[in-house]
N, C-alpha and C positions, 0 to 999 in steps of 0.2 A: 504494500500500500504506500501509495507516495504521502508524504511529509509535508503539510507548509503551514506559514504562520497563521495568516486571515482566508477564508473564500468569501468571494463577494460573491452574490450569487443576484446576477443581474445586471448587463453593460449600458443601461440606460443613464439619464443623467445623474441619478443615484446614486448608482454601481460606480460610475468613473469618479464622482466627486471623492466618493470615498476613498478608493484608489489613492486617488491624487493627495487625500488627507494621510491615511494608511504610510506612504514614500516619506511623505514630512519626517515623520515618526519612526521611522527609519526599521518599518516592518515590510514585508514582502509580501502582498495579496497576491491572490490567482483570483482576475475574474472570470466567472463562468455565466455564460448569456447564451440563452435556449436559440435564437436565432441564429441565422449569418452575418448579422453585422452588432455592431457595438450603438448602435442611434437608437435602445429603448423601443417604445410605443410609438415615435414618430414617425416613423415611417408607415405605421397601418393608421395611421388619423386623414378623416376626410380633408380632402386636398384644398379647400380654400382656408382651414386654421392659421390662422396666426395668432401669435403671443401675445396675452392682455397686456406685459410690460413693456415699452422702449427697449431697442435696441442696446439702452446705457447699462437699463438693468438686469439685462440677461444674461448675464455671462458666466460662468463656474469658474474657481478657484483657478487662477494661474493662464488665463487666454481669453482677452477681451472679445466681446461677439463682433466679427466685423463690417465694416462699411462705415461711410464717411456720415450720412447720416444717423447720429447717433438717437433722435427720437420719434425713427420710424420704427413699425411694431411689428418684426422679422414674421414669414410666411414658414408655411409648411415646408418648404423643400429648403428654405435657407438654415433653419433648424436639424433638418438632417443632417445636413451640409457641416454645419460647428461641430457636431458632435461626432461626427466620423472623426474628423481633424481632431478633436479634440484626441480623440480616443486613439487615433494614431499618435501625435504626441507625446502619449503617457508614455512612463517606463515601468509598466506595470505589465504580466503575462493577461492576457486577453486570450479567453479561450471560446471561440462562438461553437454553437451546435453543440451544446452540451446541456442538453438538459438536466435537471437534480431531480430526482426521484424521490428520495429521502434523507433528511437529517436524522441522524442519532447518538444517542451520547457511549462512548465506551470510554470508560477508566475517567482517563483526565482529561481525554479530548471529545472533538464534534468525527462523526466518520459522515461524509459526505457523497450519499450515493448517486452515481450521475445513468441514465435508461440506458444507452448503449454500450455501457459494460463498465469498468473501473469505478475506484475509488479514493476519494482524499481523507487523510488525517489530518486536522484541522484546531490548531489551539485557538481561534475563536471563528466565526461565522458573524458574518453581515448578511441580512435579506434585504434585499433592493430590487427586488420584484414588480413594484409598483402591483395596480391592482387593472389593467389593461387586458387581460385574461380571465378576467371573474367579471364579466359586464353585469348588471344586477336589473332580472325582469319582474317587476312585481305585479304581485298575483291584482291583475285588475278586471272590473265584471266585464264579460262575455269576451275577454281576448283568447280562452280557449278555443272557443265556437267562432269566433273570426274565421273565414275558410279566406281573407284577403293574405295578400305577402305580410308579413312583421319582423319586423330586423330591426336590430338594436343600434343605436348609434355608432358603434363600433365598427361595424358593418355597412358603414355609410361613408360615400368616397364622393360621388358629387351629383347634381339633379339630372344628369344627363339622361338617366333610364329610365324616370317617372314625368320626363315631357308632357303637358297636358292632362296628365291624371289629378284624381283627388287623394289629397292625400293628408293623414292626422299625424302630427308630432306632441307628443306627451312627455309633459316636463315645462321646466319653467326657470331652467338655468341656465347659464350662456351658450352652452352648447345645444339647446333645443332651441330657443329664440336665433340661435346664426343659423341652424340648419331649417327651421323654419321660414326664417328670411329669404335666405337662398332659392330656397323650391319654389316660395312662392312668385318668383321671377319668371318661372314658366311653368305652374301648375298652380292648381285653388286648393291652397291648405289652409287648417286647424291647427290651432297651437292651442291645446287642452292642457289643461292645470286643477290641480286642486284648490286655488285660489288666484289672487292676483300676482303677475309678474312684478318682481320689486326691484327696481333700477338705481344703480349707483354711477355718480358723472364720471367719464372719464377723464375727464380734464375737469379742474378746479383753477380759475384767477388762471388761464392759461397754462398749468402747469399741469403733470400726468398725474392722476393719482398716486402711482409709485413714489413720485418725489416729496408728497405730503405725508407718507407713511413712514417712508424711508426717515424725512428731517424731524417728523414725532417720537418714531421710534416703537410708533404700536408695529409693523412690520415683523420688527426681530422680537418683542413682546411677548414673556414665555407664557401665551392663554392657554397654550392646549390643557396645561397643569390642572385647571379648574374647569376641562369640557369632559362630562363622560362623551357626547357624542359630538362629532362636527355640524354646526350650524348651517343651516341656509345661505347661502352665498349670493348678494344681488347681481346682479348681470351689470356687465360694467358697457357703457353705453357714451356713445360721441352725439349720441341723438338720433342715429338713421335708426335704430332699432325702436325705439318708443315711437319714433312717427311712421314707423311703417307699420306696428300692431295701430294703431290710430287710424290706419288709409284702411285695416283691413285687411293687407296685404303682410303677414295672413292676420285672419282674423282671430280673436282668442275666445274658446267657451270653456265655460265650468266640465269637466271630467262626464264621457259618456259612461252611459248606466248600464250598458248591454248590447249583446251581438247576437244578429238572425243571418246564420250564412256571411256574405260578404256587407251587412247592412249593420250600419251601428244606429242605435239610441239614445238620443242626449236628453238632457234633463227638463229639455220643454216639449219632451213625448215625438219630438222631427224623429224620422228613420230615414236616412238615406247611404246610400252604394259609396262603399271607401274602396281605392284601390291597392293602399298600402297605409303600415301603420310607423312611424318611425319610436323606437323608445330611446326618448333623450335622457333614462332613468340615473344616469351613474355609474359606479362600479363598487367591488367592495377588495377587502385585500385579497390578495390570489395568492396563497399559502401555504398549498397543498399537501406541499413536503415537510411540514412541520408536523404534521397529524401524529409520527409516529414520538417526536420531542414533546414529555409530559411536562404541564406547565407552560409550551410557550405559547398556543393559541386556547383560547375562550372558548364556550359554546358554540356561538357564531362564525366560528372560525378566523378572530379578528384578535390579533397581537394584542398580547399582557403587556406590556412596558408600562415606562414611566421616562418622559423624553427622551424614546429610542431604546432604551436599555432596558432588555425582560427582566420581568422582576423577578421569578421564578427560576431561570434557566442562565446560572452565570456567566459570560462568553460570547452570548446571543445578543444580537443587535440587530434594530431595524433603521432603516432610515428611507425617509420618503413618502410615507405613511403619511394623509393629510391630516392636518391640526396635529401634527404629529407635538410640537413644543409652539410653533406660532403661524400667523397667519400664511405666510411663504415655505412652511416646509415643503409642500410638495408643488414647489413651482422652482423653474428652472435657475429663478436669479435668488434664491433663497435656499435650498439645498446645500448650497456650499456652507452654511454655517452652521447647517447639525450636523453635518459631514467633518468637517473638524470639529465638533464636541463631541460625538460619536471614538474616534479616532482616538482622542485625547483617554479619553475615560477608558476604552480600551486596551490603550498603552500602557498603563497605568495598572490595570487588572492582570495583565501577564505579565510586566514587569515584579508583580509580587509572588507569580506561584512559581 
């Protein structure tokens, strides 16, 4: 069985910050990333995403995100693009196509099981998984009985296939309101909620929101400490989005109540023919290989810590995890700083055994 210090287990922005934390500290990671490249979840996100921060604020530990303007809000493919580079940059072993099967504890160390055969010995474990593989559909009335398509946001790349159809997006956070936006540029959608969409400015006194969080300090703010669960998050908005639910386009109604065949039912008794159903629901952590490590996932299958660090399973770290310690944990220009206090604390743990 091969030997090494840390497994990251995950080459997304995560997995590399950590890395890149991990080298500081003058430990030696192997990351291990179920795909073929090291860019995370970016590269399967619908193609018109871009990043709610400025280019100023996006950057990981040690490689500023480039271009000349620094307070345009970087695209899908530019995003892949830094974190290849980034990831090529690192001096850290990058291992893709390695999936983990299961974590387990022998003796003093983690054994790190990977599906196409081999194994690591491992004095501590990082999970940086993100939650991109656990897309999360909830049990909502008659979507069983829908015989229409329904695909989860995950599974949504751009309006090009639903030209001209009708189509429902459920949900009411940024990413159901852009993909609602979107379609509705060539097809007649619904943007269903269980209440009202709640919008926050993207720009403030001309400045990005980032830089009003950033010079407060709520940003790096350790909330998560006093959230059992992550809050609602409003939809951060330059305005095309609140005046395009406004034009209608698309329009928003209260949560339908039921499905007959390809026919929904909304709450003022209308039934009419959907052609597709979009769930902008979320996700949850994707964790799977933990199941067999006692103590380090919940009922729900959602990490014990206490800012990154299981409380149960000593050695085990997560990072990435939203509301993980503050509002930017699991955003790309905010990772890098549980990323080193992850690292630090870690350091520090096996520097004593």
């Amino acid at each position: 069985m091969e030997h090494i210090d840390v497994a990251v287990i995950g080459g997304g922005q995560s997995g590399l910050a950590t890395a890149h934390a991990l080298l500081r500290r003058g430990l030696r990671p192997v990351v291990v990333e179920a795909s073929d490249r090291a860019a995370g979840s970016w590269p399967h996100y619908y193609d018109s995403l871009t990043l709610f921060s400025p280019a100023r604020y996006s950057s990981l530990p040690g490689l500023s995100f480039p271009g000349a303007d620094r307070d345009r809000y970087p695209h899908h493919d530019e995003v892949v693009a830094y974190l290849t580079a980034y990831a090529n940059r690192l001096d850290a072993e990058i291992r893709t196509g390695c999936y983990v099967s299961a974590v387990r504890r022998t003796g003093g160390a983690f054994e790190v099981e990977l599906e196409r055969g081999g194994r690591l010995s491992a004095r501590a474990v990082v999970t940086a998984s993100g939650t991109f593989g656990r897309p999360h559909r909830p049990a909502l009335p008659g979507l069983e009985e829908f015989t229409g398509q329904v695909l989860h946001a995950a599974g949504y790349r751009s309006p090009a296939p639903f030209t001209g159809g009708r189509m429902v997006v459920v949900g009411a956070g940024n990413s159901a309101v852009q993909i609602a936006t979107e379609l509705a540029q060539t097809a007649r959608v619904t943007l269903a909620t269980r209440g009202p969409v709640k919008f926050a400015a993207q720009r403030i006194l001309g400045r990005d929101l980032h830089f009003w969080t950033a010079r407060t300090g709520l940003d790096t703010a350790p909330l998560g400490r006093f959230l059992a669960r992550p809050p609602a998050q409003p939809v951060l908005d330059d305005g095309r989005y609140r005046a395009a639910l406004a034009a209608g386009r698309p329009d928003r109604r209260p949560l339908f109540t039921g499905a007959d065949g390809a026919k929904l039912t909304w709450q003022d008794g209308q039934r009419e023919e959907v052609d597709a159903i979009v769930l902008a629901t979320g996700y949850r952590p994707d964790l799977p290989y933990l199941t067999a490590l006692d103590g380090a996932l919940d009922a729900e299958g959602n990490p014990r810590h206490r800012e990154g660090l299981a409380t149960a399973v000593p050695g085990l770290a997560f990072v990435g995890q939203e509301w993980q310690r503050s509002l930017s944990s699991n955003s790309l220009h905010g990772v890098g700083r549980d990323a080193e206090r992850i690292a630090q604390r870690l350091a520090a743990h096996l520097a004593r055994r």
